[in-house]
C-alpha positions in Angstrom: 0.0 0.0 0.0 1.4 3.3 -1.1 1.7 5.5 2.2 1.5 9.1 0.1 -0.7 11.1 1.4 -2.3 14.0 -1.0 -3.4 17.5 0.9 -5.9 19.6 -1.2 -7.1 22.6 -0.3 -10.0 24.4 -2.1 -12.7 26.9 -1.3 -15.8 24.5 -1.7 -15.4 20.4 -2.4 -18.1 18.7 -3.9 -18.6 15.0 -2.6 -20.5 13.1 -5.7 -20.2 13.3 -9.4 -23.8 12.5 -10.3 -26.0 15.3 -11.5 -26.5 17.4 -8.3 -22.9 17.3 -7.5 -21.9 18.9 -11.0 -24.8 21.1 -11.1 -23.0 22.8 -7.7 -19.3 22.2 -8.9 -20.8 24.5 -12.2 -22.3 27.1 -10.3 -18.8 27.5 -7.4 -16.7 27.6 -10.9 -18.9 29.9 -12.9 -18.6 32.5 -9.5 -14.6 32.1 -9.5 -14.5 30.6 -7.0 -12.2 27.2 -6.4 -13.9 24.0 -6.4 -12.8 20.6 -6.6 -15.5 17.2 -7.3 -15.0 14.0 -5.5 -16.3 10.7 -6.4 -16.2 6.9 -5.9 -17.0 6.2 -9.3 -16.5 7.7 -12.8 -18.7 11.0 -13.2 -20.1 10.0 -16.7 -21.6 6.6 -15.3 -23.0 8.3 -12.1 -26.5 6.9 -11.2 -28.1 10.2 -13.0 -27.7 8.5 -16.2 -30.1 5.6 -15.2 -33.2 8.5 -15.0 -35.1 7.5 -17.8 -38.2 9.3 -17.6 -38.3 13.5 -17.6 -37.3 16.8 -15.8 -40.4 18.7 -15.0 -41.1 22.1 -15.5 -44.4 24.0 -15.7 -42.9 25.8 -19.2 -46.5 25.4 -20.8 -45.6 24.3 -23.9 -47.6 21.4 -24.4 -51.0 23.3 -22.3 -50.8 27.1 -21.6 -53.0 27.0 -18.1 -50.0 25.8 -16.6 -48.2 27.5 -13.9 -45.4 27.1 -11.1 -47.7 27.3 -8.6 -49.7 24.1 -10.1 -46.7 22.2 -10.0 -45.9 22.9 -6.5 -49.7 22.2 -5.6 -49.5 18.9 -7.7 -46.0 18.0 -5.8 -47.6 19.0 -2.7 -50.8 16.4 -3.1 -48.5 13.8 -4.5 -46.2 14.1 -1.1 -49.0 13.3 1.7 -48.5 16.3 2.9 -44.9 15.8 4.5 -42.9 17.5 2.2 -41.9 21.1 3.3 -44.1 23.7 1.2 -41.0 25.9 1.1 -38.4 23.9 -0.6 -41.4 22.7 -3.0 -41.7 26.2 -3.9 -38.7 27.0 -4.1 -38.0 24.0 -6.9 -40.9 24.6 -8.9 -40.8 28.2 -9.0 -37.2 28.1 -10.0 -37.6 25.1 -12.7 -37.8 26.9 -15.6 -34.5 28.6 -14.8 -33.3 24.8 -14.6 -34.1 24.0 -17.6 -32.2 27.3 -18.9 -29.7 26.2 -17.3 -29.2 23.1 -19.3 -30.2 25.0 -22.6 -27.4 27.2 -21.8 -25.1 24.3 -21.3 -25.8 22.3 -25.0 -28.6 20.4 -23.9 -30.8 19.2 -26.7 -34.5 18.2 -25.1 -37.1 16.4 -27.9 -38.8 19.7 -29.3 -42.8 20.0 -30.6 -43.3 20.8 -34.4 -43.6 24.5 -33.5 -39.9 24.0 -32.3 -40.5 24.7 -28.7 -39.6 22.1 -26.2 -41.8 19.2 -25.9 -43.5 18.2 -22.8 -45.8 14.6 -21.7 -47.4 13.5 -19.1 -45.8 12.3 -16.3 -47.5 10.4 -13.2 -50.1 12.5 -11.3 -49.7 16.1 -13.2 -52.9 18.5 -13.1 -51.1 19.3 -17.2 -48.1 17.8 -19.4 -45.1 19.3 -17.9 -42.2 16.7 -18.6 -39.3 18.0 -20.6 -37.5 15.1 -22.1 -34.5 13.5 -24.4 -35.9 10.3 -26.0 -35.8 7.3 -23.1 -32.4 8.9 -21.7 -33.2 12.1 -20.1 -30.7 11.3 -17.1 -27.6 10.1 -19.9 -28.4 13.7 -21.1 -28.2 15.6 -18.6 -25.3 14.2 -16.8 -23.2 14.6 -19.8 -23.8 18.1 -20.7 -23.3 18.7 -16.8 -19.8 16.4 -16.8 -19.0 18.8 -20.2 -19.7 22.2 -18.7 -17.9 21.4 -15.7 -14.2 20.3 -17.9 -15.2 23.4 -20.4 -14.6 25.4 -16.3 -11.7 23.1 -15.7 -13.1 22.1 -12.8 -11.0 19.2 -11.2 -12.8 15.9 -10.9 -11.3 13.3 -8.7 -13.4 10.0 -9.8 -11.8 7.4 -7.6 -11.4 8.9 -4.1 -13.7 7.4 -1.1 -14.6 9.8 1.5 -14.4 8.1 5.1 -15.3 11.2 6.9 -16.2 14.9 6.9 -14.2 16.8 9.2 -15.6 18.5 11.7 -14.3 21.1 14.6 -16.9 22.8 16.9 -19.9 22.2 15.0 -18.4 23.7 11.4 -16.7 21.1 8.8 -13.6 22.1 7.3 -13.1 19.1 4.7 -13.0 15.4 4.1 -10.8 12.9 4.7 -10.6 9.7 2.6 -8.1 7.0 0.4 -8.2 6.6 -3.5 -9.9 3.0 -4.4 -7.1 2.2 -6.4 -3.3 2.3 -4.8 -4.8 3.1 -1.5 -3.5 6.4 -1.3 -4.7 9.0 1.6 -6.0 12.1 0.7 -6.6 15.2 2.8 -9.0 17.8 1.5 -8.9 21.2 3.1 -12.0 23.3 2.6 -14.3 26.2 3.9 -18.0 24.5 2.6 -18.6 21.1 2.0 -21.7 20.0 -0.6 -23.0 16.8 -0.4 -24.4 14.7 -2.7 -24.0 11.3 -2.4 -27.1 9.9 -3.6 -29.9 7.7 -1.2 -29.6 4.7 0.8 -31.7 2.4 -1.7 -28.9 0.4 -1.8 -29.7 -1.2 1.7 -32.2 -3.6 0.2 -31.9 -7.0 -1.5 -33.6 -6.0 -4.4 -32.8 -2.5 -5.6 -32.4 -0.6 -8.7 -29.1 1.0 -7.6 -25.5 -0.4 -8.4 -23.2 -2.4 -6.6 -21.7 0.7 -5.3 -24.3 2.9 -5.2 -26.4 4.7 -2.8 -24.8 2.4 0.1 -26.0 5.3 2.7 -22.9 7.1 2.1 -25.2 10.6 2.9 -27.1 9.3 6.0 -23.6 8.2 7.3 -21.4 10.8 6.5 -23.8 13.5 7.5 -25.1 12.2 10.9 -21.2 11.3 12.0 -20.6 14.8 11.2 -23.6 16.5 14.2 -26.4 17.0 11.0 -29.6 15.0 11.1 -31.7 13.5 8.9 -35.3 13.4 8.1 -37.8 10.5 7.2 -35.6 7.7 6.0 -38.5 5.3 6.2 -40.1 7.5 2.6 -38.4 4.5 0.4 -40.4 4.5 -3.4 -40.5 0.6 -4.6 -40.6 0.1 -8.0 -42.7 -2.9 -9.1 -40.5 -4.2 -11.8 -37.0 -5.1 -10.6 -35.7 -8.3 -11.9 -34.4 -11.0 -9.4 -31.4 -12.6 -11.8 -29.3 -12.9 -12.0 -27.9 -12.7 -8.6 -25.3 -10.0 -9.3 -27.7 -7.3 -10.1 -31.1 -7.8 -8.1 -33.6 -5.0 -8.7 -32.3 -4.0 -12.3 -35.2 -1.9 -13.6 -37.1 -3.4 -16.8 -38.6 0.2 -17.9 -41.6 1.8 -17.1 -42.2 2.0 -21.1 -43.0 -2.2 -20.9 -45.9 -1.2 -19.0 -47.0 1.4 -20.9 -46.4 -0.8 -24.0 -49.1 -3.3 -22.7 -47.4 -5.8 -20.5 -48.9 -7.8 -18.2 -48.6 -8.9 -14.6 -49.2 -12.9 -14.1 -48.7 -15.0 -10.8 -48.5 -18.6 -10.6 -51.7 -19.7 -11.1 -51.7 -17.4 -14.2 -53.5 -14.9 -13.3 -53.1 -11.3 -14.5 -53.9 -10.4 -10.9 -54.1 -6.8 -10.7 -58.0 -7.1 -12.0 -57.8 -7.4 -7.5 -56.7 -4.5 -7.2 -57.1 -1.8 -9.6 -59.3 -3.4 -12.3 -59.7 0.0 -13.8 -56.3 0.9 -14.7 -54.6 -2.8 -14.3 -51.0 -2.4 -14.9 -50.9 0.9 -15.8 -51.9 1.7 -11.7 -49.4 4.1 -9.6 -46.0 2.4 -8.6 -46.8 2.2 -5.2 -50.5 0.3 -5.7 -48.9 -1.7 -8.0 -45.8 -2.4 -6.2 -48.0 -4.1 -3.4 -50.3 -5.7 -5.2 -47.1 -7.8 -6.1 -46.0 -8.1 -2.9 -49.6 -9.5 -1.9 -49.4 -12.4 -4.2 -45.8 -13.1 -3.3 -46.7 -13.0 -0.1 -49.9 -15.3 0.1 -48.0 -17.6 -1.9 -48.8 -16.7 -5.6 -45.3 -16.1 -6.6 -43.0 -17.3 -8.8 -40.4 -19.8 -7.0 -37.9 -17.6 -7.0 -40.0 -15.1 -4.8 -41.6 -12.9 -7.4 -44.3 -12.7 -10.5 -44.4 -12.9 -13.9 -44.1 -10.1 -16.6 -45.2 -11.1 -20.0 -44.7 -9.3 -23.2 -44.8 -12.5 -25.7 -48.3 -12.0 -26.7 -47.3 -8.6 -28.4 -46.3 -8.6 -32.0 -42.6 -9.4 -31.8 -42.1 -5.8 -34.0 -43.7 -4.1 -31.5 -41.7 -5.1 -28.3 -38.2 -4.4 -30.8 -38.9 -0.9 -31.4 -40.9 0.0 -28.4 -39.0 -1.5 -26.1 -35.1 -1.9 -27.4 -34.0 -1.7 -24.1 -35.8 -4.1 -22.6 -35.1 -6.8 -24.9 -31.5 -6.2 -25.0 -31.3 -5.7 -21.0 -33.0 -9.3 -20.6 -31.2 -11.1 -23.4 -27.8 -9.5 -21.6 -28.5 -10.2 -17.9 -30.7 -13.6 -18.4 -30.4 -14.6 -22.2 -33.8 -14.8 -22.2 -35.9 -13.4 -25.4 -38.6 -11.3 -23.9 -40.9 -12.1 -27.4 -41.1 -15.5 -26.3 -40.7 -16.0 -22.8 -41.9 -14.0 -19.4 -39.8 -12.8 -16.8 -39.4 -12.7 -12.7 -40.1 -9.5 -11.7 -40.6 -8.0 -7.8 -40.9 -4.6 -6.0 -37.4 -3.1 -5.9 -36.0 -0.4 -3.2 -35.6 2.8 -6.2 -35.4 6.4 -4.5 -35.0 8.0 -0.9 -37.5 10.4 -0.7 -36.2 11.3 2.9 -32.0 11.8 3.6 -30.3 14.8 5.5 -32.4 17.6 7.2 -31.7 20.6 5.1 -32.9 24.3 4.9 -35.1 25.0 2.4 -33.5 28.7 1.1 -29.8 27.0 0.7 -29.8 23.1 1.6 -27.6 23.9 4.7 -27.7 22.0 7.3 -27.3 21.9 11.2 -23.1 21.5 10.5 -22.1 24.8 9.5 -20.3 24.9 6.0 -22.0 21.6 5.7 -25.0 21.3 2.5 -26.9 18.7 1.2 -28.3 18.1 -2.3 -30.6 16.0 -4.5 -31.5 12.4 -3.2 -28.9 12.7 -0.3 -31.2 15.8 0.7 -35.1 15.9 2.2 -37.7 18.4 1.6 -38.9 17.9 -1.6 -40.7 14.6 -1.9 -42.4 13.7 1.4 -44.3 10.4 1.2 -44.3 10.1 -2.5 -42.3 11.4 -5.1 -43.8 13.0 -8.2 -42.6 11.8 -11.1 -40.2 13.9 -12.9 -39.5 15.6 -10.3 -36.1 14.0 -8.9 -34.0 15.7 -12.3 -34.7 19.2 -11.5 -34.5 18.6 -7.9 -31.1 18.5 -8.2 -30.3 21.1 -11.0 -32.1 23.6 -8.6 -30.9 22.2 -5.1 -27.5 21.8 -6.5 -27.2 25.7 -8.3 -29.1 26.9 -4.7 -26.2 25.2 -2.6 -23.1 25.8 -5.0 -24.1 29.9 -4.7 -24.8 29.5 -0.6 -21.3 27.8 -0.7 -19.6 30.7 -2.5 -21.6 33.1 0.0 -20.8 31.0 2.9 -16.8 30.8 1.9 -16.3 34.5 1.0 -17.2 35.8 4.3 -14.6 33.8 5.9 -11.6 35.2 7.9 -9.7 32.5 8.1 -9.8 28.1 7.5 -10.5 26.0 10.5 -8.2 23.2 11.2 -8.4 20.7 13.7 -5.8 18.0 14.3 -7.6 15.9 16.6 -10.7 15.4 13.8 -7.5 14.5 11.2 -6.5 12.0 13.4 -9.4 10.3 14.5 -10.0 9.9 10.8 -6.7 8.7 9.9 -7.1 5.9 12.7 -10.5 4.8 11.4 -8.9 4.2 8.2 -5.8 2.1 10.0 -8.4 0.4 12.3 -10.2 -1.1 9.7 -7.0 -1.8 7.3 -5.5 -4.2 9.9 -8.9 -6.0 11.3 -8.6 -9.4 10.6 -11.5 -10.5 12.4 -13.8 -13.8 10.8 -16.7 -11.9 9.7 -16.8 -11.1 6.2 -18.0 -7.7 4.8 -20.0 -8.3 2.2 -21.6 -11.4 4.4 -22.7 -8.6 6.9 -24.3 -6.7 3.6 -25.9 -9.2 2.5 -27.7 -10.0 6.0 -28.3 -6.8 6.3 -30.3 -6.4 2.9 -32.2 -8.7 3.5 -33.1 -8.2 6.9 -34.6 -5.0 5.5 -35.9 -6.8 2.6 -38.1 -8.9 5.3 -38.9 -6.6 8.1 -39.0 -3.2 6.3 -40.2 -3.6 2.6 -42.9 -2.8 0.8 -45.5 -3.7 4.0 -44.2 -3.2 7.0 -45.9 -4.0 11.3 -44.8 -3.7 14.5 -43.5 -7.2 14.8 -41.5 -7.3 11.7 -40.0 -3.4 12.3 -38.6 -4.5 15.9 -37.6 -8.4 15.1 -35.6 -6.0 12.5 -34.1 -4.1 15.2 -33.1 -7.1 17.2 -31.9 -8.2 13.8 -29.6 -5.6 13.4 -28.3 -5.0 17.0 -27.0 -8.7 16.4 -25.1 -7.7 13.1 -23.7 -4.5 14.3 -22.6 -6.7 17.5 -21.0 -9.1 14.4 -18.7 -5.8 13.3 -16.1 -5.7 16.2 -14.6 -9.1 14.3 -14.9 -7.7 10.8 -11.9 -9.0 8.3 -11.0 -6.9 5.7 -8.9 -8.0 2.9 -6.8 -5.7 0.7 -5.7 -8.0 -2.7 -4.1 -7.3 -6.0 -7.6 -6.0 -8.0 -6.9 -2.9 -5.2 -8.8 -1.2 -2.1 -12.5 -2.1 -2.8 -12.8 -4.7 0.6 -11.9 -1.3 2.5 -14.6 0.3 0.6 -17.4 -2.0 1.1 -16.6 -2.0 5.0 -17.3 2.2 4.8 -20.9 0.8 3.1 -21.4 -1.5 5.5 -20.9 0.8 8.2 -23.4 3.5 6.2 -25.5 0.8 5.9 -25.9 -0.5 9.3 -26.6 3.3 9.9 -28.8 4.0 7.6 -31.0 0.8 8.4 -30.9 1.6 12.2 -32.6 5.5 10.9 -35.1 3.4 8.8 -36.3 1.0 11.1 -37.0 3.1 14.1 -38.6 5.6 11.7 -40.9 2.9 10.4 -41.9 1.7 13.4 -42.4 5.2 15.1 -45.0 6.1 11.7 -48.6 4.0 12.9 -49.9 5.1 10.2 -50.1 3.9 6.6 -49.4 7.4 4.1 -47.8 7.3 0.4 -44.9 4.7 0.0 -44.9 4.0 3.7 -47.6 1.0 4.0 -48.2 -0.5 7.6 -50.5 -3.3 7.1 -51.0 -2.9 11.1 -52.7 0.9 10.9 -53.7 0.9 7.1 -54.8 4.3 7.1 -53.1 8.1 7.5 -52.8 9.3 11.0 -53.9 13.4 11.4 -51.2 13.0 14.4 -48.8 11.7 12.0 -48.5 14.6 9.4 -45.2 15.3 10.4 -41.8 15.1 9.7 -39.6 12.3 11.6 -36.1 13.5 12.4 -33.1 11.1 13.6 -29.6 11.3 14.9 -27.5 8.4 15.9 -27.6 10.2 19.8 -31.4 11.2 20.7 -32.9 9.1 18.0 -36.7 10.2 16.7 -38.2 13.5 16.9 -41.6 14.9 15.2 -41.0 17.9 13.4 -44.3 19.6 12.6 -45.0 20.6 8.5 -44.9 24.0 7.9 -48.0 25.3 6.9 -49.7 25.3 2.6 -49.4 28.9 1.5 -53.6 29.9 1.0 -52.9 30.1 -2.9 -50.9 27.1 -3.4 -53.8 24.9 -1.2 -56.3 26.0 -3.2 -54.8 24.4 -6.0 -54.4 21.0 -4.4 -56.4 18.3 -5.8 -56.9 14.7 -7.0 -55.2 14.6 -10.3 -56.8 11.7 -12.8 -54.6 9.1 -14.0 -56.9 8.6 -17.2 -54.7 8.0 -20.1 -51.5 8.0 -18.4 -48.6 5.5 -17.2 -48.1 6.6 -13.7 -44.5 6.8 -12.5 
């Protein structure tokens, strides 16, 4: 192992290369200020590029009635009513300028025959108000993003894991962490700190993040740092994850192969969500349909392998091959199956944290000062359900919000902060874990950790299953004090996966006692012991590893804005 250690110093360092994290890198560079980006993996295969859908934006192309303030009135309905009225205003009222943004930067959305940009339907939407780029809206945007930021030079470090933010006194002053290749230590001296790490989806057996993806890197990072977060237990299932192969549980088969006319079959062969929304069968919201497949799996009506069946074969073959490219290719890659033919295993897969740090709506600071949080590593925006479309410009607005509070935040500094001690301790964690060589294996804690959450806090979750889940994990974390890790020839990536585990473990404690402390059954949060929404319960649930839940009342709907609030009809469209 190389023993160099690298000391950076910069105004403002970006932790995360996916689409928030550039979106603040751009707006630091483009004020002069110094900036540097750091990832775990490479920027132009961050998880932003697997957003399929749309970026919303109430332009009123496609319908000229529509306004900001619908959009935050539609996001607002969609939520529960837990997400905070002021950040949702603040997105929606600055999402046009978000889509400028990306105009400015070469980004070439699908345009209407009058030339202007195009805009669909997109989940529960009082009008058409999803800007998109084919089937690849998030490959878009992330690359004009990763090319604005080398046209600014800004310097993008794609292989560095941060261990820990350093903190003195309640303000950070950096990050500490080792590069995944040679092992190296790195040292990053700086006056703000942005995070945006992406969720903690990753925590689940079947998930539509990446190996290395959304491990809890946010919840960790930011709650060992003083900040807290706010409801982790908002987790959005998506109903079609595959289940092989083994390596890639929860890969996402498009929401286009619903919209395209699949069906969903258990097996006895039933298409069985005539149960439960015979209206609108599979073309039902994520969350109704996400349970109904969890029902049958449940009562013993899944496949073997612990799902259902998806069947396109009795489309024409010409229509699944140019509707649905991706989808063929995907399942003929992963399971060399031809989807023409033959159905598939499918079953509800962990796919966005709606919840994450506890930020402040007018900068995404949070109670670490210097310390911000952005996109799906922030809360604020979604509440209990996500509106669809709506994750994209979260984080072109949250990250150009942050990056200018950053610059603010820097430039009225006297002096930097340094702290030896916080260095230190750092530097030991690091050395602790390089020499354990305990008999528990890493990635055998991950894996009993996914799916202990995969039982006891999935789709439906009860009292029983939420606290056998907490005795659950006391026993695991009890497990870590013999961890082994193993550094080998392919490089540092055993040291890595303990730093997940350990934001695992966290971020699965946060869940779980935010679960159970929610009686009440509201948006993606289903407890089949209190099936209905609690009035007491419209709040927001806030955690730290040292006092553990608090309520946090809603602030209160703006007059104007409720008076816009309604049911939205999902006639005529696929509802993401």
């Amino acid at each position: 192992m190389s023993s160099l250690e690298h000391q950076l110093s910069t105004s403002v360092l970006v932790v995360g290369t996916g689409g928030s994290g550039l979106r603040a890198a751009i707006e630091v560079a483009e004020a002069g200020v110094a900036v540097v980006a750091v990832g775990k993996r490479a920027a132009d295969d961050a998880h932003t590029v697997m957003a399929a859908g749309g970026i919303n934006a109430a332009l009123a192309t496609a319908n000229p009635a529509d306004t900001w303030e619908q959009h935050a009135a539609d996001t607002l309905q969609e939520s529960g009513l837990l997400a905070d009225p002021r950040t949702v205003l603040l997105v929606t009222r600055n999402a046009a300028q978000g889509i400028n943004d990306l105009l400015r930067f070469g980004m070439s959305f699908d345009r209407r025959e009058d030339g202007r940009i195009a805009q669909r339907y997109f989940g529960a939407h009082s009008h058409p108000r999803t800007a998109f780029v084919g089937d690849h809206t998030g490959l878009e945007v992330q690359r004009v993003l990763r090319a604005r930021a080398s046209q600014l030079a800004v310097p993008v470090l794609s292989s560095l894991y941060v261990t820990r933010l350093l903190v003195d006194d309640g303000t950070v002053f950096g990050a500490y962490g080792f590069d995944l290749d040679d092992g190296s230590r790195y040292l990053v001296h700086a006056d703000a700190v942005i995070l945006a790490t992406g969720g903690h989806t990753r925590i689940w057996r079947h998930t539509s993040s990446r190996r290395d993806e959304n491990t809890g890197d946010s919840l960790r990072l930011a709650a060992e740092a003083g900040a807290r977060l706010r409801d982790p237990e908002l987790v959005q299932f998506h109903p079609l994850g595959l289940i092989k192969p083994e390596n890639a549980p929860g890969t996402i088969v498009g929401e286009v192969a619903r919209g395209a006319g699949g069906v969903l079959l258990n097996n006895l062969g039933e298409r069985f969500m005539a149960r439960y929304d015979p209206e609108r069968m599979e073309l039902s919201g994520r969350d109704r349909v996400a349970l109904a497949s969890y029902t049958e799996i449940k009562q013993g009506r899944g496949s073997q392998s612990g799902g259902v069946w998806f069947d396109l074969s009795h489309l024409p073959s010409e229509t699944v091959l140019t509707r649905l490219p991706r989808v063929h290719r995907t399942l003929l890659d992963l399971q060399m199956l031809d989807v023409t033919r033959d159905p598939f295993e499918v079953a509800p897969a962990a796919h966005y944290s709606m919840g994450g740090v506890r930020v402040r709506p007018e900068d995404q600071g949070t109670d670490v000062v210097g310390l911000f949080a952005i996109g799906e590593a922030a809360s604020g925006l979604h509440g209990a359900n996500r509106l669809g479309g709506n994750s994209l410009i979260e984080l072109l607005v949250s990250g150009r919000l942050a990056g200018r509070a950053a610059v603010e935040y820097s430039s009225r500094l006297t002096g930097q902060r340094r702290s030896l001690g916080a260095i230190r301790a750092a530097e030991a964690e690091v050395n602790r874990l390089l020499t354990a060589d305990g008999d528990q294996n890493v990635r055998a804690l991950q894996r009993s950790v996914r799916h202990l959450m995969t039982e006891h806090a999935g789709v439906v979750r009860d009292e029983s299953g939420l606290t056998a889940g907490l005795t659950g994990l006391d026993e695991i974390e009890a497990r870590l004090a013999d961890l082994g890790v193993h550094i080998d020839i392919s490089g540092f990536q055993d040291l890595a996966h303990a730093f997940n585990l350990k934001a695992t473990v966290l971020a699965a404690r946060a869940t779980l006692e935010c679960a159970l402390e929610r009686r009440e059954t509201r948006g993606s949060h289903q407890r089949s012991d209190y099936p209905d929404p609690d009035p007491d319960l419209r709040v927001n649930l806030v955690w730290s590893p040292n006092t553990g839940v608090r309520r946090e009342p809603v602030p209160p709907i703006p007059t104007d804005i409720a008076e816009l609030m309604h049911d939205v009809s999902a006639d005529g469209k696929l509802l993401e």
